[in-house]
Backbone as CSV, one residue per row, in Angstrom:
resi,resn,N_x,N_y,N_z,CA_x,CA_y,CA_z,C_x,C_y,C_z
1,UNK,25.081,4.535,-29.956,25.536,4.206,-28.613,26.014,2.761,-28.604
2,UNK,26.976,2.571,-28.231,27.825,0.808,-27.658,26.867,0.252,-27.168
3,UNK,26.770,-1.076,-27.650,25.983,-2.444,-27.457,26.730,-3.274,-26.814
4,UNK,26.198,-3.953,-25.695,26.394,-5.005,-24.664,26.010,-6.283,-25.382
5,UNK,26.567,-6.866,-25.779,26.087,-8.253,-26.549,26.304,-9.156,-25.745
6,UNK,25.668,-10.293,-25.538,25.528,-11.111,-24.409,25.048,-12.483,-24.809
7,UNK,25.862,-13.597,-25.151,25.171,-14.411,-25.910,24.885,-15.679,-24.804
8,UNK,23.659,-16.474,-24.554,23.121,-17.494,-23.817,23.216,-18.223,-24.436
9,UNK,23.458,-19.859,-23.523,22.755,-21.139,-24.031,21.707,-21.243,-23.648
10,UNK,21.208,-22.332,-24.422,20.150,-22.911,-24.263,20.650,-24.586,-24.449
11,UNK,20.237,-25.516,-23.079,20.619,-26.294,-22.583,20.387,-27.355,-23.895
12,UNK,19.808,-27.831,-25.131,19.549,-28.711,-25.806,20.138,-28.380,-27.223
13,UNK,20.717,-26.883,-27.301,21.046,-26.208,-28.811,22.557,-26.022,-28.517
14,UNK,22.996,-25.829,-30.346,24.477,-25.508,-30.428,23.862,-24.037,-30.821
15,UNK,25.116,-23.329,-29.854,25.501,-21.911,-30.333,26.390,-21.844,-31.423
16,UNK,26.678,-20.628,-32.105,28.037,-20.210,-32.741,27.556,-20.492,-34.167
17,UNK,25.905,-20.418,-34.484,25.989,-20.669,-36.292,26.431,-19.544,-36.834
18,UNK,26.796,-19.907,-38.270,27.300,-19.292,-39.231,25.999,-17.542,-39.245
19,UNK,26.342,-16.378,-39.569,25.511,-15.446,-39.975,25.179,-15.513,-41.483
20,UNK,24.133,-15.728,-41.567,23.470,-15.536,-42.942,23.524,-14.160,-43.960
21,UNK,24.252,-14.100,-44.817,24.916,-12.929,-45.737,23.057,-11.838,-46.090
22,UNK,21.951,-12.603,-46.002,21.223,-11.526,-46.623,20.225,-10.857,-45.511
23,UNK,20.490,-11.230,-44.138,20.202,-10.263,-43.014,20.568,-9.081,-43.164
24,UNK,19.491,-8.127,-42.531,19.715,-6.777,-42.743,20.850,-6.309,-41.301
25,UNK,21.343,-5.502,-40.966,22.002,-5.084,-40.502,21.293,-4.645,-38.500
26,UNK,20.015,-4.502,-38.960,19.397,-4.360,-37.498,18.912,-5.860,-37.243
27,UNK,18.470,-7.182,-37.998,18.256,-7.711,-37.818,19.889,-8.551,-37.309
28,UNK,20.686,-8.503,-37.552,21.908,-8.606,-37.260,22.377,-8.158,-35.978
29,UNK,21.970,-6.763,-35.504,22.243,-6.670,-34.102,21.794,-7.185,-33.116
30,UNK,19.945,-7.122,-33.585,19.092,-8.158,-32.576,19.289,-9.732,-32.419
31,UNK,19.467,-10.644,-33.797,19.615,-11.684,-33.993,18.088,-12.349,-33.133
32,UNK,18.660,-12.889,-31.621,17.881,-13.649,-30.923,17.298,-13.178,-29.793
33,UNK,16.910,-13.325,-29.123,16.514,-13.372,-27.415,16.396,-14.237,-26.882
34,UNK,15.769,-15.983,-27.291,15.865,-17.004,-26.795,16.449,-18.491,-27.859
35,UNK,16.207,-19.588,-26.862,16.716,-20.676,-28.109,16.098,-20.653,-29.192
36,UNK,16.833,-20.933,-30.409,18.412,-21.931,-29.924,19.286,-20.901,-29.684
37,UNK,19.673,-19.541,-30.384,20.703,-19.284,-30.145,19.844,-17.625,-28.938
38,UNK,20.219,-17.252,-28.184,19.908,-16.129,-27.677,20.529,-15.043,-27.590
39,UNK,20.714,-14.106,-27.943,21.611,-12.677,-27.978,21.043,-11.302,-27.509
40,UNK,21.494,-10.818,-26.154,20.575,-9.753,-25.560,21.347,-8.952,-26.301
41,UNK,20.530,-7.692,-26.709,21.237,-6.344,-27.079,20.949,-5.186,-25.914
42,UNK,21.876,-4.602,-25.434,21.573,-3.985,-24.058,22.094,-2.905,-24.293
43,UNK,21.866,-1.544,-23.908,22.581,-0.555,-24.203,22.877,-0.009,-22.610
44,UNK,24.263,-0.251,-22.426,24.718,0.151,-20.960,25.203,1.073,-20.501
45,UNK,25.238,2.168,-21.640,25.934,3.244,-21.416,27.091,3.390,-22.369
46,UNK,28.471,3.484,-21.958,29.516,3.188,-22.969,30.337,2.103,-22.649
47,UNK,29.842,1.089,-22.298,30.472,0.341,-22.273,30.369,-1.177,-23.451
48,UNK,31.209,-1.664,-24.309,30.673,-2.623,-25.343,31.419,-3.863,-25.029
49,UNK,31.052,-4.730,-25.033,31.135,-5.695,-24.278,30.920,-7.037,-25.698
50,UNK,31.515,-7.813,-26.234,30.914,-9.304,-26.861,31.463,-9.932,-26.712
51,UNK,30.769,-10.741,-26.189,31.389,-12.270,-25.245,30.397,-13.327,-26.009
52,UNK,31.316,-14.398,-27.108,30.997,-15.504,-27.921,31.459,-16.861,-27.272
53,UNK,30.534,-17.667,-26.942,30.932,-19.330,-26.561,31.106,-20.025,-28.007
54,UNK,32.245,-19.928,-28.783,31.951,-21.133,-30.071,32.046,-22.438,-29.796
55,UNK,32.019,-23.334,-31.157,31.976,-24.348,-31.157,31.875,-25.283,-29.655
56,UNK,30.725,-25.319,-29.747,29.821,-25.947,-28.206,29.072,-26.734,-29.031
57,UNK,29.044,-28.126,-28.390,28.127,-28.970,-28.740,27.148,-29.298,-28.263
58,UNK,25.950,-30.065,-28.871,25.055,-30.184,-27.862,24.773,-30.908,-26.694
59,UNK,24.285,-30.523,-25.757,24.068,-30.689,-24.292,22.778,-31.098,-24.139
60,UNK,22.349,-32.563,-24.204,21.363,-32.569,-24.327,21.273,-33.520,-22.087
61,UNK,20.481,-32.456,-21.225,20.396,-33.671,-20.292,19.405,-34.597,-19.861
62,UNK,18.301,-34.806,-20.803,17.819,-35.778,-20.656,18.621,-37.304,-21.200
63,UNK,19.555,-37.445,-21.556,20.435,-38.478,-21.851,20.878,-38.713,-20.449
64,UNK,21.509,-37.921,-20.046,21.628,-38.179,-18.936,20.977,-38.390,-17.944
65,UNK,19.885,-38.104,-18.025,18.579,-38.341,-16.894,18.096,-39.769,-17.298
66,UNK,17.912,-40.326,-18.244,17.203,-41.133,-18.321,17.792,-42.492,-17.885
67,UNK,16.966,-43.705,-17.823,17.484,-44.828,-17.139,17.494,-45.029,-15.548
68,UNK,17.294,-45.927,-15.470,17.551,-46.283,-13.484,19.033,-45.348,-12.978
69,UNK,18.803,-44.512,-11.944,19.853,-44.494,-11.517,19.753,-44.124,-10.120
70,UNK,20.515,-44.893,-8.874,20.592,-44.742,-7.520,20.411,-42.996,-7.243
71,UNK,19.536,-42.390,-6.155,19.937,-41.064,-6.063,19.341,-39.962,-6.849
72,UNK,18.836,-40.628,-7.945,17.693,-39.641,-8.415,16.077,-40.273,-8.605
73,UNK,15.485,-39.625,-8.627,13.805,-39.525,-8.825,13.192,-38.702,-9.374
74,UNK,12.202,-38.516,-10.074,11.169,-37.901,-10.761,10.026,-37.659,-9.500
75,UNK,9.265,-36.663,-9.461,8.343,-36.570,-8.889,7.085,-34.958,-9.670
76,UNK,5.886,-35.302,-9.650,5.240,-34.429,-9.905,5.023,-32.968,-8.950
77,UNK,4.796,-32.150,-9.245,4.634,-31.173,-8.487,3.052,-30.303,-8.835
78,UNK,2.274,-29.832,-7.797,1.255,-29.070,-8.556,1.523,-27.302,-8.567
79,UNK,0.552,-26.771,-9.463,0.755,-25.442,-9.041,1.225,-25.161,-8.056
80,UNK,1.831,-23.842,-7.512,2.643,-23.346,-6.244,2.817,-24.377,-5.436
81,UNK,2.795,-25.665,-5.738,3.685,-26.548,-5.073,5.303,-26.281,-4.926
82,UNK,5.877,-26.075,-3.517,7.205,-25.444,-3.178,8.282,-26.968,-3.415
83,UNK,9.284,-26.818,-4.043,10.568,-27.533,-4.398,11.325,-27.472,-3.044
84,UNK,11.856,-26.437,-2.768,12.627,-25.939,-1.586,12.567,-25.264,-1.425
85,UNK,12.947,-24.527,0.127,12.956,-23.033,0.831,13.621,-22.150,0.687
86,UNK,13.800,-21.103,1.032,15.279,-20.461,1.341,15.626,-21.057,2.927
87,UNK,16.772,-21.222,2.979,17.131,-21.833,4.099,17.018,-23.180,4.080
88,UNK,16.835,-23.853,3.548,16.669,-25.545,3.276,17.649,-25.658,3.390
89,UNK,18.487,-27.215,3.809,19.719,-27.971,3.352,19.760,-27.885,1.764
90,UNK,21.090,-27.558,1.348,21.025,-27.620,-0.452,22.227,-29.295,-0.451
91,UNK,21.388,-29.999,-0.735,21.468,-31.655,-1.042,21.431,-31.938,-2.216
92,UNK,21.004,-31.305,-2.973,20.684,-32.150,-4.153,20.377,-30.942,-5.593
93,UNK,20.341,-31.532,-6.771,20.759,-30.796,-8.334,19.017,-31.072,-8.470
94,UNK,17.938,-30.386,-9.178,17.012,-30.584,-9.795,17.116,-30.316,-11.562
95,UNK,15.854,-30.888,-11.932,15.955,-30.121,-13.773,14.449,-30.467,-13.935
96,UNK,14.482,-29.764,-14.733,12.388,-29.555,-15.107,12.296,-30.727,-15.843
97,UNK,11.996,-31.694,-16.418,11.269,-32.676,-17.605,10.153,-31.912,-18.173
98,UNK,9.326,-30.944,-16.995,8.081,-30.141,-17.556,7.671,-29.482,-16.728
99,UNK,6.975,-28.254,-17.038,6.518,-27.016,-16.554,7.100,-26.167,-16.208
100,UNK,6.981,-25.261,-15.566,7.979,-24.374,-15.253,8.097,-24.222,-13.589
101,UNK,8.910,-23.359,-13.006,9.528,-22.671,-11.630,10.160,-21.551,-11.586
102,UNK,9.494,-20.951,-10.413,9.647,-19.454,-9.960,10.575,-19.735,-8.895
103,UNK,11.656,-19.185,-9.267,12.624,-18.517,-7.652,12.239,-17.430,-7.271
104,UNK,12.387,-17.610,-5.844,11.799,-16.246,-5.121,13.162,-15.700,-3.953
105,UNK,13.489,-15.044,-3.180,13.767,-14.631,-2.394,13.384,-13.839,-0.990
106,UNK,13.695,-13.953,-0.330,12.793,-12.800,0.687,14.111,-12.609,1.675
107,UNK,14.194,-11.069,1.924,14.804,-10.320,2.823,14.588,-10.612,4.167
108,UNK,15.813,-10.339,5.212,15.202,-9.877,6.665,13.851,-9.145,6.972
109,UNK,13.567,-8.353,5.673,12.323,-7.549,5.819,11.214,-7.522,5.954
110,UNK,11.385,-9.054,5.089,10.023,-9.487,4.870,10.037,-9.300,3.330
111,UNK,10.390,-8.397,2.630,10.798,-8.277,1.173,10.313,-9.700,-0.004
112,UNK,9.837,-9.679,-0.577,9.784,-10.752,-1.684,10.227,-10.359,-3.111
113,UNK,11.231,-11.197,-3.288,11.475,-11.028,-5.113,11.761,-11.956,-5.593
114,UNK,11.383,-11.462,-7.416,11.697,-12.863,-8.584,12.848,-12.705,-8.835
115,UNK,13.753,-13.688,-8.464,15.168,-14.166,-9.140,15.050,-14.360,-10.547
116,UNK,13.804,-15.007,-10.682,13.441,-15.939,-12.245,12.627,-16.835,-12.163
117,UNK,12.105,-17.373,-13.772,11.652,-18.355,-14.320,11.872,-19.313,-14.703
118,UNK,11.922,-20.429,-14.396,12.721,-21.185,-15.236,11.957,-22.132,-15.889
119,UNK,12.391,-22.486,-17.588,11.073,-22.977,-18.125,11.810,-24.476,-18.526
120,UNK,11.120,-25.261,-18.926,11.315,-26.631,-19.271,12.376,-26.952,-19.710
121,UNK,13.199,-27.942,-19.337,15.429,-28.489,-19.425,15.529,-27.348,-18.986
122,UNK,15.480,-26.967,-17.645,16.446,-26.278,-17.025,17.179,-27.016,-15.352
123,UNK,18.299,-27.121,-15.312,18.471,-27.367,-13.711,18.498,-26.208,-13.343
124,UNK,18.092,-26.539,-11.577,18.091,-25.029,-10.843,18.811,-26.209,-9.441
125,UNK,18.985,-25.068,-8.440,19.921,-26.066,-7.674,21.130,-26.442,-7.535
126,UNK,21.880,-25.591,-8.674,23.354,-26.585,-8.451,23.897,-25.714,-7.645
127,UNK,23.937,-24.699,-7.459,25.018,-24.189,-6.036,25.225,-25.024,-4.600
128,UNK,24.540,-25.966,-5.063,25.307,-27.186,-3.610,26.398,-27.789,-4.170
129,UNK,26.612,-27.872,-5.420,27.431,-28.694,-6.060,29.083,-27.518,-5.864
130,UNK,29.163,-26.016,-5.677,30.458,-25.793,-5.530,30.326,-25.001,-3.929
131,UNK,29.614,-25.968,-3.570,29.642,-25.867,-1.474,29.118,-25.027,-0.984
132,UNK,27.496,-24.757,-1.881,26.541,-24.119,-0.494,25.780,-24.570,0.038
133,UNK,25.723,-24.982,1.617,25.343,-25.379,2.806,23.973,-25.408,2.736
134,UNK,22.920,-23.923,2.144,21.606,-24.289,2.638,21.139,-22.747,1.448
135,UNK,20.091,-23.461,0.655,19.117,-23.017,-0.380,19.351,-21.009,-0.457
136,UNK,19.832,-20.611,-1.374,19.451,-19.114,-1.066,18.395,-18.821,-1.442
137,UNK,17.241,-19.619,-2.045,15.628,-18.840,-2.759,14.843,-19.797,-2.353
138,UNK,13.852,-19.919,-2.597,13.038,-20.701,-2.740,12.683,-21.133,-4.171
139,UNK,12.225,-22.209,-4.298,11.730,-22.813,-5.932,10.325,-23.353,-5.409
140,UNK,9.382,-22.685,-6.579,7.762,-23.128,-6.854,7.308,-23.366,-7.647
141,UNK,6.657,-24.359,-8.197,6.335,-24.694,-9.623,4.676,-23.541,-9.434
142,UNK,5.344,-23.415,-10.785,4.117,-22.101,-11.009,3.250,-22.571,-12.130
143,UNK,2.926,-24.017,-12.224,2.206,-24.681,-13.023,2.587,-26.427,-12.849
144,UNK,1.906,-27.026,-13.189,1.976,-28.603,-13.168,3.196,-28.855,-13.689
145,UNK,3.881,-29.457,-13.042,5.603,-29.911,-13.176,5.656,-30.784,-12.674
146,UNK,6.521,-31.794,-13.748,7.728,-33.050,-13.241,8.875,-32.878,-13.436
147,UNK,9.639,-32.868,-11.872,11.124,-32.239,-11.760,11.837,-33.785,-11.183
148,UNK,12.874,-33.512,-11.929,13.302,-34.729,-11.337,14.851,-33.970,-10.601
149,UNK,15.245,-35.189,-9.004,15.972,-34.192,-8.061,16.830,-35.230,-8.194
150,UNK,18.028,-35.406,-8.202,19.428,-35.616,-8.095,20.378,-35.679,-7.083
151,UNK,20.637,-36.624,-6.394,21.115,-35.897,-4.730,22.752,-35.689,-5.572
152,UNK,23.546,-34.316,-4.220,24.688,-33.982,-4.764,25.846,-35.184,-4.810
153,UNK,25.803,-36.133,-4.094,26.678,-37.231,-4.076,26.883,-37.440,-5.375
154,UNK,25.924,-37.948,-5.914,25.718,-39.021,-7.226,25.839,-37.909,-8.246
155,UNK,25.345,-36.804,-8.275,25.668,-35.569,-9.908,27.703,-35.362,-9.477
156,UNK,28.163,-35.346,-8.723,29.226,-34.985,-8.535,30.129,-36.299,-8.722
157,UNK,29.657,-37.494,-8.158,30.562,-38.904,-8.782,30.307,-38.657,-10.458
158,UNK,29.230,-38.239,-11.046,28.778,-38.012,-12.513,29.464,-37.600,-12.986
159,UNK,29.950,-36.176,-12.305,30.638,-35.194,-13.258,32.736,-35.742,-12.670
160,UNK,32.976,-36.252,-12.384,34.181,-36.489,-12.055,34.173,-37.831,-13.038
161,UNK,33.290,-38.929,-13.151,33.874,-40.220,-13.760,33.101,-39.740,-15.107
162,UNK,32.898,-38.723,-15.310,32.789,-38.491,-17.517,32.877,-37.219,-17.586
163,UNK,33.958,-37.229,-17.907,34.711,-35.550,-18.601,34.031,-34.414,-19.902
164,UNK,33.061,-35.718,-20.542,32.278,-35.027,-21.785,31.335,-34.514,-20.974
165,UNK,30.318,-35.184,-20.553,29.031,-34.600,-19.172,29.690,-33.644,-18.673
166,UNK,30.616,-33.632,-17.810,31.646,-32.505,-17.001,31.263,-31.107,-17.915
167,UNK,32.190,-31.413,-19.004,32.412,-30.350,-19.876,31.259,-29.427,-20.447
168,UNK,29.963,-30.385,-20.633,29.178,-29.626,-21.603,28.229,-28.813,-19.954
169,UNK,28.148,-29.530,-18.964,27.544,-28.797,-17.654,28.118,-27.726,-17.668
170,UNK,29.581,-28.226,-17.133,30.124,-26.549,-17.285,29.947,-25.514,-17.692
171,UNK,29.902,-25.777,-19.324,29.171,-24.920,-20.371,27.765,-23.987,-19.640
172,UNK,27.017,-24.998,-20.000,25.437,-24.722,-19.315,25.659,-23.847,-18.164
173,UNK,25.928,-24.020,-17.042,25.911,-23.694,-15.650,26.595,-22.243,-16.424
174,UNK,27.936,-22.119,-16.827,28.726,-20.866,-17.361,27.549,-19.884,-17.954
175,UNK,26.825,-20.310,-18.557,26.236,-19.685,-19.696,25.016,-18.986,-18.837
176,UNK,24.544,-19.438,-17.608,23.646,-19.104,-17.103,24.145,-18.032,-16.075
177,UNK,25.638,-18.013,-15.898,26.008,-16.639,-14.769,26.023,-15.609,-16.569
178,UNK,25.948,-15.829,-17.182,26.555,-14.636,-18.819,24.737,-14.601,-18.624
179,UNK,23.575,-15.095,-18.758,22.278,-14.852,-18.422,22.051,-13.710,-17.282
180,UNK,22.539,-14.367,-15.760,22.458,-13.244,-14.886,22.963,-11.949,-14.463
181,UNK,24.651,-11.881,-15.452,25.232,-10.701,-15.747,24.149,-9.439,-16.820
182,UNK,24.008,-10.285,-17.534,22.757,-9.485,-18.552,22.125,-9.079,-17.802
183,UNK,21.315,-9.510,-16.980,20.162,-9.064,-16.310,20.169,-8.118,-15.071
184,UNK,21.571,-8.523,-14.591,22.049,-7.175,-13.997,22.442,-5.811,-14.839
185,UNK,22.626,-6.045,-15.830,23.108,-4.590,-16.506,21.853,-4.126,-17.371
186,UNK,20.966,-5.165,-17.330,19.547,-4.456,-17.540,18.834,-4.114,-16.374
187,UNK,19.343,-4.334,-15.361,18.784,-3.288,-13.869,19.370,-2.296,-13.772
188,UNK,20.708,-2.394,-14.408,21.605,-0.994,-13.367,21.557,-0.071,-14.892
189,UNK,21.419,-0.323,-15.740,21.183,0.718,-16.822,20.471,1.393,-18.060
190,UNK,19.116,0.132,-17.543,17.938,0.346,-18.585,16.890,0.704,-18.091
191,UNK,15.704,1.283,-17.980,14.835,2.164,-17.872,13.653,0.757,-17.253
192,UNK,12.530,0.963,-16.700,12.030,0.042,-16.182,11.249,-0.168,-17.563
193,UNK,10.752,0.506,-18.306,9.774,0.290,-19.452,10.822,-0.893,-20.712
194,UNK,11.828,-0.813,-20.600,13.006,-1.620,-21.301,13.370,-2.842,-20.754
195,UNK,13.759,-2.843,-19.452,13.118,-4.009,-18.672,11.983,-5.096,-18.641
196,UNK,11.483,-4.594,-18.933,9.795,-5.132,-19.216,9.419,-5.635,-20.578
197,UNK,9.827,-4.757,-21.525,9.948,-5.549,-23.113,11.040,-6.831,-23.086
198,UNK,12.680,-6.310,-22.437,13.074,-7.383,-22.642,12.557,-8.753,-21.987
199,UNK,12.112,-8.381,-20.973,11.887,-9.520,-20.549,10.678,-10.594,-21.014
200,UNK,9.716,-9.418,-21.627,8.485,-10.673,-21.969,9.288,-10.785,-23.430
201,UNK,9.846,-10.502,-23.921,10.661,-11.260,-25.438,11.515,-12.344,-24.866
202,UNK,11.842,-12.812,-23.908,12.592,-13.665,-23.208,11.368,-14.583,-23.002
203,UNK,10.454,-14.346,-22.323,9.586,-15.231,-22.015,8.732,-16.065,-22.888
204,UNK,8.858,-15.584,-24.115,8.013,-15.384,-25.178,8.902,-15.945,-26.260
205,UNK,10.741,-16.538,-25.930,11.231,-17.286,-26.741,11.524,-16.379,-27.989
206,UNK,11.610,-15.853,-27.898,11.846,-14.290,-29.764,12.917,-15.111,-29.903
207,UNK,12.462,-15.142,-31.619,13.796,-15.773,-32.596,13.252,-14.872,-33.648
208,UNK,13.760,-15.253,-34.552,13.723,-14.756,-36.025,11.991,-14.213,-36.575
209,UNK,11.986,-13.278,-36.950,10.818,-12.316,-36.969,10.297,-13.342,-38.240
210,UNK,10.899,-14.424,-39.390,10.145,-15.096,-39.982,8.812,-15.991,-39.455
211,UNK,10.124,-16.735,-37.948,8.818,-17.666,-37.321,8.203,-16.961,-36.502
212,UNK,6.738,-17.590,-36.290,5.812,-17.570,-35.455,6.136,-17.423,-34.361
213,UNK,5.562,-16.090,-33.504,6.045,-15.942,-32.029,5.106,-17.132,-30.636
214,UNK,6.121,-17.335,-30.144,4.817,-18.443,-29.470,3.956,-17.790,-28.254
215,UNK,3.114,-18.089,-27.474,2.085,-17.138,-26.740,3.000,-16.971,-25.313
216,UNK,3.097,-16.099,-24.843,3.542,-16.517,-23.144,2.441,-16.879,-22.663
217,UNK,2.215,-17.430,-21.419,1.367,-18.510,-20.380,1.132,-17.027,-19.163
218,UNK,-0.186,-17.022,-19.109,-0.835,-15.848,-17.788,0.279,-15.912,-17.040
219,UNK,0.777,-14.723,-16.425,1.496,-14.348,-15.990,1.157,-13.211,-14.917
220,UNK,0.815,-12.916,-13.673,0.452,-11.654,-12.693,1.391,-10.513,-13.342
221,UNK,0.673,-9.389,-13.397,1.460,-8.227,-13.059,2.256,-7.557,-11.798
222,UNK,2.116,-8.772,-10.746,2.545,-7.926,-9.392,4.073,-9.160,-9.683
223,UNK,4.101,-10.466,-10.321,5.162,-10.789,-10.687,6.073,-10.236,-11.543
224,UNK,5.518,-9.640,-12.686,6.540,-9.226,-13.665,7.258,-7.571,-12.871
225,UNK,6.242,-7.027,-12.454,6.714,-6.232,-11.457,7.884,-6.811,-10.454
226,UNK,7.972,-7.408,-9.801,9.170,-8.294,-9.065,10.266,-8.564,-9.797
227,UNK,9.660,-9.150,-10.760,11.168,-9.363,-11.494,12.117,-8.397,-12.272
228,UNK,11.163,-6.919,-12.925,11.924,-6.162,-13.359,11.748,-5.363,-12.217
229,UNK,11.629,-5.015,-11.269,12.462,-4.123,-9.732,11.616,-2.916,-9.775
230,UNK,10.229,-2.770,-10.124,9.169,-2.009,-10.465,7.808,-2.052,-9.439
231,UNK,6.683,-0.713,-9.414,5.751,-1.382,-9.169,4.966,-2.138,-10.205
232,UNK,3.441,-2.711,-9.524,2.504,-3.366,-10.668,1.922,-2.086,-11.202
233,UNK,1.554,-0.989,-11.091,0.988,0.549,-11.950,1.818,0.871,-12.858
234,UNK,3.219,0.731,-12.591,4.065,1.217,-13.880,3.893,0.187,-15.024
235,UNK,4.074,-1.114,-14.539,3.983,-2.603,-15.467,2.557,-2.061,-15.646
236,UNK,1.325,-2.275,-15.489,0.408,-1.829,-16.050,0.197,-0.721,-16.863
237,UNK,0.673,0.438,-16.966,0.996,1.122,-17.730,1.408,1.156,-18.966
238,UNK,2.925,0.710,-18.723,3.485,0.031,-20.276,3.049,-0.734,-20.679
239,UNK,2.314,-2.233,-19.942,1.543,-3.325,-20.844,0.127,-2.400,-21.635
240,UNK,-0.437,-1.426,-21.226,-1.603,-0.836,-21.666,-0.718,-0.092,-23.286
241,UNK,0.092,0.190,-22.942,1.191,1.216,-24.046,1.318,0.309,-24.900
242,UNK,2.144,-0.786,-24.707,2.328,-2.172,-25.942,1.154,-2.527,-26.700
243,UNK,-0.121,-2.560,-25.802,-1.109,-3.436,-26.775,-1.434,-2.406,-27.769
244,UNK,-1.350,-1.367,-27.123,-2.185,0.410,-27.830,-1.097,0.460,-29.023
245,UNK,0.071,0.163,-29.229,1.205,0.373,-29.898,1.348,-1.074,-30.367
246,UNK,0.550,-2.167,-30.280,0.123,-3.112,-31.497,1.561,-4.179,-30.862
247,UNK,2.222,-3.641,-30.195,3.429,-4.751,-29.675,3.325,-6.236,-28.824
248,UNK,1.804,-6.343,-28.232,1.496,-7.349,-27.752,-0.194,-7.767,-27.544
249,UNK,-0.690,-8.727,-27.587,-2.276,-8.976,-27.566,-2.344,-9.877,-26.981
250,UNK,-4.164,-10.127,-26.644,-4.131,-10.927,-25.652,-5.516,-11.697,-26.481
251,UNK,-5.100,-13.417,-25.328,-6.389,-14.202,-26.193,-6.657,-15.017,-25.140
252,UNK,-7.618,-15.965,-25.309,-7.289,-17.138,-23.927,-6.574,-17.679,-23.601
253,UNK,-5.673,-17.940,-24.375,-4.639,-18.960,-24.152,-3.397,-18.323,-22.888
254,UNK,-3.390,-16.784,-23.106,-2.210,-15.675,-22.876,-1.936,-14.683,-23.666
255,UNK,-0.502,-14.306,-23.799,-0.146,-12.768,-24.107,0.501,-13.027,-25.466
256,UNK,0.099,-12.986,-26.666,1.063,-13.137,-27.860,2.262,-11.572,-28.039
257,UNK,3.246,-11.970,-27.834,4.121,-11.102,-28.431,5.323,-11.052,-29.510
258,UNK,4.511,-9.879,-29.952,5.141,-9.697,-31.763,6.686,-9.137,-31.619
259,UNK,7.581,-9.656,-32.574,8.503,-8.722,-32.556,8.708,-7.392,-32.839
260,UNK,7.647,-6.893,-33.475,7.834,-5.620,-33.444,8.522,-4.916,-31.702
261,UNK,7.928,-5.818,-30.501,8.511,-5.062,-29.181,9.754,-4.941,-29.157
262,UNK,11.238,-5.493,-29.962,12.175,-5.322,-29.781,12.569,-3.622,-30.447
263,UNK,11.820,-2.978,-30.604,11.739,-1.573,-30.840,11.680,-1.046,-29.569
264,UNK,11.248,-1.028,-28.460,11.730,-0.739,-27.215,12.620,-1.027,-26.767
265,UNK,13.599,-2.139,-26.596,14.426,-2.346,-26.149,15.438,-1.560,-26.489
266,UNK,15.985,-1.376,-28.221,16.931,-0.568,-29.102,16.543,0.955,-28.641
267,UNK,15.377,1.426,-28.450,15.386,2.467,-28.504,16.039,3.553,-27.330
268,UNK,16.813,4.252,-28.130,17.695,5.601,-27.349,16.772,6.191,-26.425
């Protein structure tokens, strides 16, 4: 079946390395899931899709963050300490220095959902920067975070008086709608149990089955439920299926996951 290939940045890495001649051929389709280089494999039906960013350099924005500058600040945040609302004035660009943030949403309904995670060098926030009026989510640090906020004046004199900054944002910001396209075509055509692998291999940083997988950080089941468009009984379910099927374990720290889980994702 046709593969959706979908390749991400990651805000501090160059994409576009060379493929290594003695990869096997499935390790070749999977490649990545997170930095440096990330590559979703999605199966959408018949549709095949590969979309490559080459020669991109690195984007590193703590260069740019650092030093005195009018208009921005650092500030700590604690657990579910809220960033902004939905409905807030959108004023200003943020980026993590550390911890992470949950976007949320909520309906006329009352409805609550996860947009996402966003984990350490990430900005969130810039849709004030191409003229929206007032916050569409909310942002919560879902652990001890220092975010530093940017008002839109000063990131936008930024990106107009240096064309290299300009350019490599662009990049970034680009690379993150090719992130949320993925993730729509893993709603509209992958199974909720596929959903759920990809996503804790996302969370969980999957690179190369040589290195060491790193642990994901406690995480609710009524969240991961939110974010893949599920209840928490089904997510409980399949997490009971993974550990039983040796694909993920648990310790104090959190959830270690092996690559062996990218066997759900591929699978027909």
């Amino acid at each position: 079946m046709p593969i959706k290939r979908i390749i991400v940045l990651d805000p501090s890495t160059v994409l576009g390395k060379k493929k290594h001649p003695g990869k096997q051929k499935k390790e070749d389709s999977v490649k990545q899931f997170a930095p440096p280089e990330i590559v979703h494999d999605i199966v959408p039906g018949s549709v095949k899709t590969d979309t490559r960013l080459k020669n991109i350099s690195p984007f590193d924005p703590r260069l740019f963050l650092t030093g005195h500058m009018d208009g921005k600040h650092s500030r700590d945040y604690a657990s579910g300490e809220s960033v902004f609302s939905q409905g807030d004035e959108a004023d200003a660009v943020f980026f993590i220095q550390s911890g992470k943030v949950k976007l949320t949403v909520v309906s006329k309904r009352g409805k609550e959902a996860v947009v996402a995670i966003l984990p350490e060098a990430t900005f969130f926030g810039e849709g004030c920067l191409a003229g929206q009026p007032l916050r569409m989510s909310t942002a919560r640090a879902i652990q001890r975070s220092t975010i530093v906020r940017v008002e839109k004046s000063v990131m936008l004199e930024r990106l107009h008086r240096e064309p290299d900054f300009a350019e490599r944002f662009l990049e970034y910001v680009l690379s993150r709608n090719i992130r949320m396209e993925a993730d729509l075509v893993d709603h509209l055509f992958n199974s909720s149990e596929k959903r759920l692998a990809r996503l804790l291999l996302l969370m969980a940083n999957f690179g190369q089955e040589s290195k060491p997988m790193p642990v994901v950080a406690k995480i609710s089941q009524e969240t991961l439920a939110e974010m893949i468009g599920t209840t928490r009984s089904r997510v409980s379910f399949f997490m009971n299926r993974f550990r039983d099927l040796g694909f993920i374990d648990y310790n104090g720290g959190g959830m270690h996951v092996h690559s062996s889980l990218v066997s759900v994702v591929l699978h027909d």
